[in-house]
C-alpha positions in Angstrom: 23.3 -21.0 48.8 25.6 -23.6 50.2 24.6 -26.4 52.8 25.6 -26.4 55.9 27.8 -29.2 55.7 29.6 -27.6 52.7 29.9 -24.0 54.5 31.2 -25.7 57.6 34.0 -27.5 55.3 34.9 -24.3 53.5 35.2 -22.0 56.9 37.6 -24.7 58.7 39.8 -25.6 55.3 40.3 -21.8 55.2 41.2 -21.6 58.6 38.0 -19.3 59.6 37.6 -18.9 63.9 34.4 -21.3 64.3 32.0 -21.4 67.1 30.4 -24.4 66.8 28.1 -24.2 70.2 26.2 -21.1 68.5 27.5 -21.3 64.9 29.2 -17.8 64.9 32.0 -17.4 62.4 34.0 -14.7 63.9 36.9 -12.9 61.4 39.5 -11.5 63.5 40.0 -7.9 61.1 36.5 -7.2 61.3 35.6 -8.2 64.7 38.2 -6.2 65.8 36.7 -2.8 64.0 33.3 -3.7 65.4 31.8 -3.5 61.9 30.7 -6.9 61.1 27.1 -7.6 61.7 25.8 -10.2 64.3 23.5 -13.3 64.8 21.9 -14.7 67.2 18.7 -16.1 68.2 16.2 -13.9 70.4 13.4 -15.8 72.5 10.5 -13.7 72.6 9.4 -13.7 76.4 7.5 -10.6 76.3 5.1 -12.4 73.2 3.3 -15.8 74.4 0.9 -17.5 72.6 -2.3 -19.4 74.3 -0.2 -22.6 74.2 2.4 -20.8 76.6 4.9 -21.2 74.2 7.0 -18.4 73.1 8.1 -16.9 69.2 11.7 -17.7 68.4 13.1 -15.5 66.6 16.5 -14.8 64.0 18.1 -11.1 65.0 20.9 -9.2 62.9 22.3 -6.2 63.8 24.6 -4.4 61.9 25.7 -0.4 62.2 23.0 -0.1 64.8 20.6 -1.0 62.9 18.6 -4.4 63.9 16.0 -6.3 62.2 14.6 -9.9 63.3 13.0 -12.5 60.9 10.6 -14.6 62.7 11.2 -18.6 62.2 8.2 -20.2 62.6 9.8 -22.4 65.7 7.8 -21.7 69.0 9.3 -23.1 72.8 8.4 -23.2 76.5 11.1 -21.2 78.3 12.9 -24.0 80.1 13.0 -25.7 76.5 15.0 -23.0 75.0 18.5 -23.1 75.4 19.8 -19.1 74.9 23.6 -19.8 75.0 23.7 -22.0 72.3 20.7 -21.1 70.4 18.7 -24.4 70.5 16.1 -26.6 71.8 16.9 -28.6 75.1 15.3 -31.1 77.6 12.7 -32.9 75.1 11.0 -36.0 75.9 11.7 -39.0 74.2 9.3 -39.4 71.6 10.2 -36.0 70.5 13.7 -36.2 70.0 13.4 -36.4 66.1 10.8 -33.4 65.9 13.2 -31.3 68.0 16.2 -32.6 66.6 15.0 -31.3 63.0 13.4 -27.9 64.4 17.6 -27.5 65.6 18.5 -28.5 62.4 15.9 -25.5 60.7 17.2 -22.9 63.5 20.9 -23.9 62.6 20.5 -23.6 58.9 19.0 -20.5 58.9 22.0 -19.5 61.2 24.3 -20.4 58.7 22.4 -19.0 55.3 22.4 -15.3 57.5 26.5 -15.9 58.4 26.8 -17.1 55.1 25.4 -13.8 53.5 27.3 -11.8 55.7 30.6 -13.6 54.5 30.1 -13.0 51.4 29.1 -9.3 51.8 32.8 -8.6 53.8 34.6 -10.5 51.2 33.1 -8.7 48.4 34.1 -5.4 50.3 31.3 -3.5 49.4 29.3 -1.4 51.5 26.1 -3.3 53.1 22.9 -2.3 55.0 21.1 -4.9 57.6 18.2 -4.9 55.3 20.5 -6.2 52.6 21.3 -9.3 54.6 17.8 -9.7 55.3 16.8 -9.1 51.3 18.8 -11.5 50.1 18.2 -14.1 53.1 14.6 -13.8 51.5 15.7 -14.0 47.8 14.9 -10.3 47.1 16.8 -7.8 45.6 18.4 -5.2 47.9 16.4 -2.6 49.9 19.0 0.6 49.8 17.6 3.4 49.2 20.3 4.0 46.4 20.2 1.2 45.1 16.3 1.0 44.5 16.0 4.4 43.0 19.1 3.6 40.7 16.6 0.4 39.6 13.5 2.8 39.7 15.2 5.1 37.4 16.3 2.4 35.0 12.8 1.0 34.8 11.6 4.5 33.9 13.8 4.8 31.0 13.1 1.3 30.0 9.2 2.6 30.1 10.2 5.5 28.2 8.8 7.4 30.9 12.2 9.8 30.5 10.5 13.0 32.6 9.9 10.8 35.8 13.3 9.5 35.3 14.9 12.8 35.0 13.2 14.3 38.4 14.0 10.7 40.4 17.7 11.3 38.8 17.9 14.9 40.1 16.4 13.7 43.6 19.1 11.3 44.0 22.1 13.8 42.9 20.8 15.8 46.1 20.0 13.2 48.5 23.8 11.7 47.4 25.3 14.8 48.4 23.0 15.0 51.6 24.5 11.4 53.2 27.6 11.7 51.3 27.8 8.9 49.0 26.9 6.6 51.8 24.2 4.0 51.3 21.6 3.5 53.1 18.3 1.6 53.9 14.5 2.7 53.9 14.1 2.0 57.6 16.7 4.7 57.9 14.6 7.2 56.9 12.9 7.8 60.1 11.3 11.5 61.4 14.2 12.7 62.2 15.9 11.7 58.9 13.6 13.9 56.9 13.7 16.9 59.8 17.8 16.7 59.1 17.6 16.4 55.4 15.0 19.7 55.4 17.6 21.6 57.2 20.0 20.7 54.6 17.8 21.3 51.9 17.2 25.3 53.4 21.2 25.6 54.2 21.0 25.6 50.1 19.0 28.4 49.9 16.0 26.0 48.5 12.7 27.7 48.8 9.6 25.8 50.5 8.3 24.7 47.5 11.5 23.3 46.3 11.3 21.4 49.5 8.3 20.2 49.1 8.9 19.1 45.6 11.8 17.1 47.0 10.1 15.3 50.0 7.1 14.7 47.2 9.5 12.7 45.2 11.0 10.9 48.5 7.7 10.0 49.4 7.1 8.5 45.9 10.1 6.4 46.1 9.4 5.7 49.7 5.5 4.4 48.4 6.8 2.3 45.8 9.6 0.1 47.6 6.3 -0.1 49.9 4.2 -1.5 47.2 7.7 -3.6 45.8 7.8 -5.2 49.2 10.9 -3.9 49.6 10.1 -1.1 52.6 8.1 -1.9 55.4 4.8 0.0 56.4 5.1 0.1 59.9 8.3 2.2 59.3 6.8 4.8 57.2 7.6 8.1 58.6 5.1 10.4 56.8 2.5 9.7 58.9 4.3 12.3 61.2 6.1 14.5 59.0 3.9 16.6 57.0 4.8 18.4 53.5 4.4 22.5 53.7 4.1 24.2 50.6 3.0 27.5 49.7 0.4 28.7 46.9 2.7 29.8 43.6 1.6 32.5 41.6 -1.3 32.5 39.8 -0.5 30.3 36.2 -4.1 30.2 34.1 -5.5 32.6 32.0 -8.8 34.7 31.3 -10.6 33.9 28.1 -10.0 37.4 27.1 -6.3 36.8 27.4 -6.4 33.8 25.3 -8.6 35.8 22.3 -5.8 38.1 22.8 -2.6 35.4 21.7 -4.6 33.7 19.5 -5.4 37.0 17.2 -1.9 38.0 17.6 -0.8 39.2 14.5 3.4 37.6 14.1 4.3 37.7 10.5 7.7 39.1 11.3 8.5 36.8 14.8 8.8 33.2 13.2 9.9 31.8 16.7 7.1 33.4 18.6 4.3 32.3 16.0 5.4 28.8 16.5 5.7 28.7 20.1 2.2 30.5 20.1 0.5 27.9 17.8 2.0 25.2 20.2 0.3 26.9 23.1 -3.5 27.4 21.4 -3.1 24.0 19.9 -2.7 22.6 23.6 -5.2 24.5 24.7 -7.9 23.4 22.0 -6.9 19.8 23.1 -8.2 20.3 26.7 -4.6 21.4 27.8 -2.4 18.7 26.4 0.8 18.6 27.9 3.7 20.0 25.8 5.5 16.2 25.8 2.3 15.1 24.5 2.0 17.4 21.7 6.1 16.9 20.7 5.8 13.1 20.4 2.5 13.1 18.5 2.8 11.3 14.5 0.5 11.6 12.0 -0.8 7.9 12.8 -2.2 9.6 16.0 -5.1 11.1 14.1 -7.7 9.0 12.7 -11.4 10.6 11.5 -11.0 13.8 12.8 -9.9 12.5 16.5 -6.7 12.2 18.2 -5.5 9.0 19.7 -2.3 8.8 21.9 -1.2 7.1 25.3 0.2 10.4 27.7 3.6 10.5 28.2 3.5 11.1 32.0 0.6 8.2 32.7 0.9 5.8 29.9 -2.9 6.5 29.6 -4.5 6.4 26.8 -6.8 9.1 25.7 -8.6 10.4 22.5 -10.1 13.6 21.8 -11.8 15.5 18.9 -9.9 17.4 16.8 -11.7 21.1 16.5 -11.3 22.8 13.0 -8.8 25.9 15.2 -6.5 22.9 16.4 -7.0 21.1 12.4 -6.5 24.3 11.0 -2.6 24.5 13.2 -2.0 20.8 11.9 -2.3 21.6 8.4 0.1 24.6 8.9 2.8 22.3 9.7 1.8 18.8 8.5 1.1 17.3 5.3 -0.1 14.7 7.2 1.2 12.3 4.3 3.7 10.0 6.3 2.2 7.9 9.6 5.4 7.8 11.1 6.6 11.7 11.0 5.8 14.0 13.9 2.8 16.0 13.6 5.2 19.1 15.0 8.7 20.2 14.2 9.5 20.1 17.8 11.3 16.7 17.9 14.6 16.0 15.9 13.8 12.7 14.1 17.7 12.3 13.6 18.5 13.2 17.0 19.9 9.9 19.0 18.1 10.7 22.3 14.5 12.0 21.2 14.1 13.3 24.9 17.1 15.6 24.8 16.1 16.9 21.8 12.3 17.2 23.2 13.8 19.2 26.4 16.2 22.1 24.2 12.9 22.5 22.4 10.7 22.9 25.5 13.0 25.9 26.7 13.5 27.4 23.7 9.7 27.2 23.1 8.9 28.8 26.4 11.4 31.5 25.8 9.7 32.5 23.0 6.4 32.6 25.2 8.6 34.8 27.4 8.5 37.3 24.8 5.4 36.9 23.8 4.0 37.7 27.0 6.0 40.9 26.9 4.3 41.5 23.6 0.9 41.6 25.2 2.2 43.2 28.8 0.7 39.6 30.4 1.4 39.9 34.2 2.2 36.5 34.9 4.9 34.2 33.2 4.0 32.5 29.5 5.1 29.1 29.3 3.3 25.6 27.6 2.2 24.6 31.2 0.1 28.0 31.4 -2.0 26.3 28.2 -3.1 23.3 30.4 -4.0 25.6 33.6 -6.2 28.5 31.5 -8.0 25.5 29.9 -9.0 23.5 33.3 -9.6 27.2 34.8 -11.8 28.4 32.1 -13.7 25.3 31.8 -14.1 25.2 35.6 -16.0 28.6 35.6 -17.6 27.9 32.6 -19.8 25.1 34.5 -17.8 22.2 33.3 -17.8 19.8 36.1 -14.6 19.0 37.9 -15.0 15.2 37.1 -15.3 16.0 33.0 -12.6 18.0 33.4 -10.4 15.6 35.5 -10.8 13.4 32.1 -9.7 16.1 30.4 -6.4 16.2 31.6 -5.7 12.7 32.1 -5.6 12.9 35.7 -5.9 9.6 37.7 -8.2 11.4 40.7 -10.2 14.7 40.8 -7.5 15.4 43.8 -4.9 16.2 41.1 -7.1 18.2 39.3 -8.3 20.3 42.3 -4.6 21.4 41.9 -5.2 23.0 39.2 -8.4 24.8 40.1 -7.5 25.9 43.5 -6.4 29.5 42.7 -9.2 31.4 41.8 -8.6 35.1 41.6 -9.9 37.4 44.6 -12.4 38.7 42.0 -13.7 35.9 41.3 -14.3 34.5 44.8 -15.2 38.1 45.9 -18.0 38.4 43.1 -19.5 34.9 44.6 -19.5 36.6 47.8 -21.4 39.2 46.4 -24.2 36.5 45.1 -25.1 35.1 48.3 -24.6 38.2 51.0 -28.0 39.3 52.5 
C-alpha cells in the first residue's frame, strides 16, 4: 500500500484532478459515466454514545451498493467538520491528539481511493465489497470469485463430487446474472425469488430447485464462516427451501434375498453391478465412491478401514463372511496398493472420471436388473444405502447406531433417509395402538 505522501506525488505527477480539502481523486472518463465508486466520511448522528460523542464513520458506494467501515474516531457535532471530512475547533492542548486522529481519517481516505485506482486501471470488473476486502487485507467477497476458490479447494481436498455439484451450481447461476460478478450482500430475498423464477422458466422441477438453493445456501454458509459474507445479510432466514417427497428408494428384506440369490451366469455386467450393490449393503450402505476407491491396504483382521469420500471421516467396520466372500471373487488381495474392485482405471489420468463412466454404467446394469426381477422402483447403488438404513430402522436398530452407520455428521441427515415409510407400514402401527 503506498503512503500518503507517495500517492499524493504519484496522482499530481500524472496529472490526476486532486481535491485536497476532502482528498477525492476525481478521473474525468469515469466520473463522467457515473461508475466509479465514492468516499466520503459519514457522522453518525442518529448513534451517540454516553459520552455525547458520535461514531465516524468511512462510506463507499459503488453501483448502488454502499457499505461503511467504522474508524474507531468518535466527535461532538460542532467538532466535526462534514465538508472536508475532519476534526475542527479543538482546544489547545489537544491539537496533537486531533491533528493525528486527521491524519488516521485521511489515510484511511487515501488507502480506499487508492484501491479504487487501482481497480479502474486494472479494468476489471469490481464489487463494493471488493474495495472493502482488500481495504481489510482479505481476499475478495464475489460470489464468483469465492466459489471458483471453493471449487479449487475441493479438488485440492480430493473431495471431486462436492466440486463437481459447486461447478454445476455456478454454470447456472453464470448464466442467471450473465457473466456478471457479483457480491454476497447481493443476494438478498428478492435475489433468490428472481433467480427461482428463472430456474422454473427452465423447466426445473421443485426438487431441482431445491437442490440448487441447498448448494447456494452452502456457499452462502461458508463465505459466512470464511468471514467473507456478513450474517446480518443472510437472506434465508426469510426465504424458505420447498421440496417435495421423491419416490420411494429402499428396499424390503425380501427384495434384497431376491438380488442376492439371483442366479447371472450368462449377464457378466449385471452380476458385477449386483455384487457391488450387496457388498454395499453388507457394509451398512457404503457409498458407491467409497467402495470404488477402496485398496487392499483398507482391510486389516477382518475389518475395513477407510476415510469417506464425501466427509473425510474416518470409519471402520467388520467385514461379514457374504461381503469377504465378494472380495475374494475379485481380489487376490496380494498387492496393498491395488483396488479392492475393478471399478476404477489405475491407468486412467483423472481417477474421478473414470470412477463417474463407471458409476453409470454400473447403475445401468442395475436398471436391467431390476427389470429382471419386475422391481417397481428404480435400481441404482444409492438404493443399497437407503434399504440398509430402512431395514435396520424397522428392525429396532436405533436411529443414533444407525446415523454411525452411514457416516452421517447429525441424526438430522439420517432422518432423511428414514422418512418414507410405506403406507403399510405406518398403517399397520396404526393398527397396534387403535382402541
Amino acid at each position: 500500500m503506498l503512503c500518503v505522501t507517495s500517492l499524493f506525488s504519484l496522482l499530481k505527477k500524472d496529472n490526476v484532478p486532486l481535491c485536497i480539502k476532502c482528498y477525492t481523486y476525481v478521473t474525468p472518463s469515469a466520473n463522467l459515466l457515473g461508475i466509479m465508486a465514492s468516499v466520503k466520511f459519514i457522522f453518525r448522528k442518529d448513534k451517540i454514545s454516553n459520552d455525547g460523542t458520535s461514531p465516524i464513520h468511512l462510506q463507499i458506494i459503488h453501483k448502488r451498493s454502499r457499505r461503511v467501515i467504522a474508524t474507531g474516531i468518535s466527535a461532538f457535532l460542532n467538532n466535526w467538520d462534514d465538508k472536508n471530512g475532519q476534526l475542527i475547533n479543538f482546544q489547545k492542548k489537544e491539537k496533537y491528539i486531533v491533528t493525528k486522529k486527521n491524519f488516521l481519517l485521511k489515510k484511511l481516505f487515501m488507502q480506499a481511493e487508492e484501491v479504487i485506482i487501482d481497480f479502474e486501471t486494472s479494468g476489471e470488473a469490481y464489487t463494493v465489497d471488493d474495495v472493502i476486502a482488500k481495504l481489510k487485507g482479505v481476499e475478495s467477497t464475489s460470489f464468483i470469485n469465492f466459489t471458483e476458490k471453493t471449487i479449487k479447494e475441493l479438488l485440492d481436498q480430493k473431495k471431486n463430487g462436492n466440486a463437481r455439484v459447486y461447478r454445476c451450481h455456478l454454470n447456472i447461476v453464470k448464466k442467471f446474472v450473465k457473466e456478471q460478478e457479483f457480491s454476497f450482500d447481493q443476494i438478498t430475498y428478492k435475489w433468490l425469488k428472481s433467480f427461482e423464477t428463472y430456474l422454473i422458466s427452465r423447466d426445473n422441477s421443485i426438487n431441482s430447485i431445491s437442490f440448487q438453493m441447498r448448494t447456494l445456501r452452502a456457499i452462502y454458509n461458508r463465505a459466512i464462516k470464511e468471514k467473507l459474507a456478513k450474517k446480518d445479510s443472510y437472506p434465508f432466514d426469510d426465504y424458505k427451501i420447498q421440496s417435495v417427497k421423491t419416490q420411494k428408494r429402499a428396499l424390503k428384506k425380501e427384495d434384497i434375498i431376491v438380488i442376492r440369490d439371483l442366479v447371472l451366469d450368462d449377464k457378466i455386467a449385471v452380476e458385477r453391478a449386483r455384487d457391488l450393490f450387496m457388498f454395499s449393503f453388507y457394509c451398512m450402505g457404503m457409498s458407491f465412491i467409497d467402495v470404488a476407491y477402496m485398496k487392499v491396504e483398507d482391510i486389516r483382521d477382518g475389518r475395513l478401514y477407510y476415510s469417506r469420500k464425501k466427509t473425510s471421516q474416518q470409519y471402520n467396520c467388520e467385514l461379514l463372511p457374504p461381503a469377504l466372500e465378494i472380495i475374494k471373487k475379485y481380489s487376490d488381495l496380494k498387492n496393498p496398493k491395488e483396488y479392492v474392485f475393478p471399478i476404477i482405471d489405475p491407468n486412467h489420468p483423472d481417477p474421478h472420471k473414470s470412477y463417474l463412466s463407471q458409476m453409470q454404467k454400473t447403475n445401468h446394469k442395475l436398471r436391467d436388473l431390476a427389470n429382471l426381477i419386475e422391481l417397481n422402483i428404480p435400481l441404482t447403488s444409492y438404493v443399497a444405502r437407503h434399504s440398509w438404513a430402512t431395514i435396520a430402522k424397522r428392525s429396532g436398530v436405533p436411529t443414533a447406531v444407525i446415523s454411525e452407520g452411514l457416516g452421517h455428521t447429525t441424526e438430522k441427515t439420517t432422518q432423511i433417509y428414514l422418512d418414507s415409510f410405506e403406507n403399510e407400514v405406518l398403517d399397520a402401527a396404526n393398527r397396534l395402538i387403535t382402541l
